[in-house]
N, C-alpha and C positions, 0 to 999 in steps of 0.2 A: 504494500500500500504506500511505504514512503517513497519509492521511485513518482509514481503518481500525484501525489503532493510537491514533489519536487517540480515537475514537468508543468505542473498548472499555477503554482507560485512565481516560476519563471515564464510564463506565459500574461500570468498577469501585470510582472515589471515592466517587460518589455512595452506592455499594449498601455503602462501607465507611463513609460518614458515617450512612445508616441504620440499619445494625446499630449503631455506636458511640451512635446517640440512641434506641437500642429501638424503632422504629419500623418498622412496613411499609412496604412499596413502597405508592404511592398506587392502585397497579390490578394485577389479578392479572397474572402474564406472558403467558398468553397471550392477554387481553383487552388489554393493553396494543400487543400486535405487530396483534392482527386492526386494531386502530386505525388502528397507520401505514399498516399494507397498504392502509386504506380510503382515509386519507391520497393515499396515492400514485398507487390508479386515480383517485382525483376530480380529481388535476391534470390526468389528462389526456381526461377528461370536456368539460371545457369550450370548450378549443382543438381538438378534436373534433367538436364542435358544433357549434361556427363554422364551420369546414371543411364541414360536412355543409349547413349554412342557406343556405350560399355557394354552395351548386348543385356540391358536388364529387363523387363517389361514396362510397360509404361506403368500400371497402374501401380506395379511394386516400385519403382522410380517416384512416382509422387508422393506415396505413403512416407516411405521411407525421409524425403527429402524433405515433408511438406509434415511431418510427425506433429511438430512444435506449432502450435496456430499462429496463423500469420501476425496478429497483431499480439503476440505475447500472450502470458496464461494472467489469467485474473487474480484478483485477492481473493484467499477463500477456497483456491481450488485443490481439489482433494489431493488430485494425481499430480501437482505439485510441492504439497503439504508433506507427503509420505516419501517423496525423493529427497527431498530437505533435511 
């Protein structure tokens, strides 16, 4: 949960150093977020790829590579809790 708090605390500086310099955000919000998103499937594009070049199958190539959910495990989560 602290990583979280971190990321929205630094999110709120930054958007309160922007209003205090009359300034926009450098990209609108939601073209900002479709970014990360695109961000985060191209990570795992690549080691997918390999996997697949590698003679493995596809769907065992995405599992395998694609295991960890894309946007990180949540607070709370079990199959988290018990590797920890």
């Amino acid at each position: 949960m602290k990583p979280y708090l971190l990321s929205l605390g630094a999110g709120l500086a930054v958007g309160i150093v922007y209003s205090l310099l009359s300034v926009k955000s450098p990209a609108p919000p939601v073209i900002a977020l479709v970014g990360l998103f695109g961000i985060l499937i191209g990570e795992q594009i690549v080691p997918t790829a390999v996997r697949i070049l590698g003679g493995q199958p596809v769907g065992a190539a995405v599992r395998t590579t694609c295991a960890e959910p894309v946007l990180g495990r949540l607070p709370g989560d079990s199959a988290h809790d018990r590797a920890s």
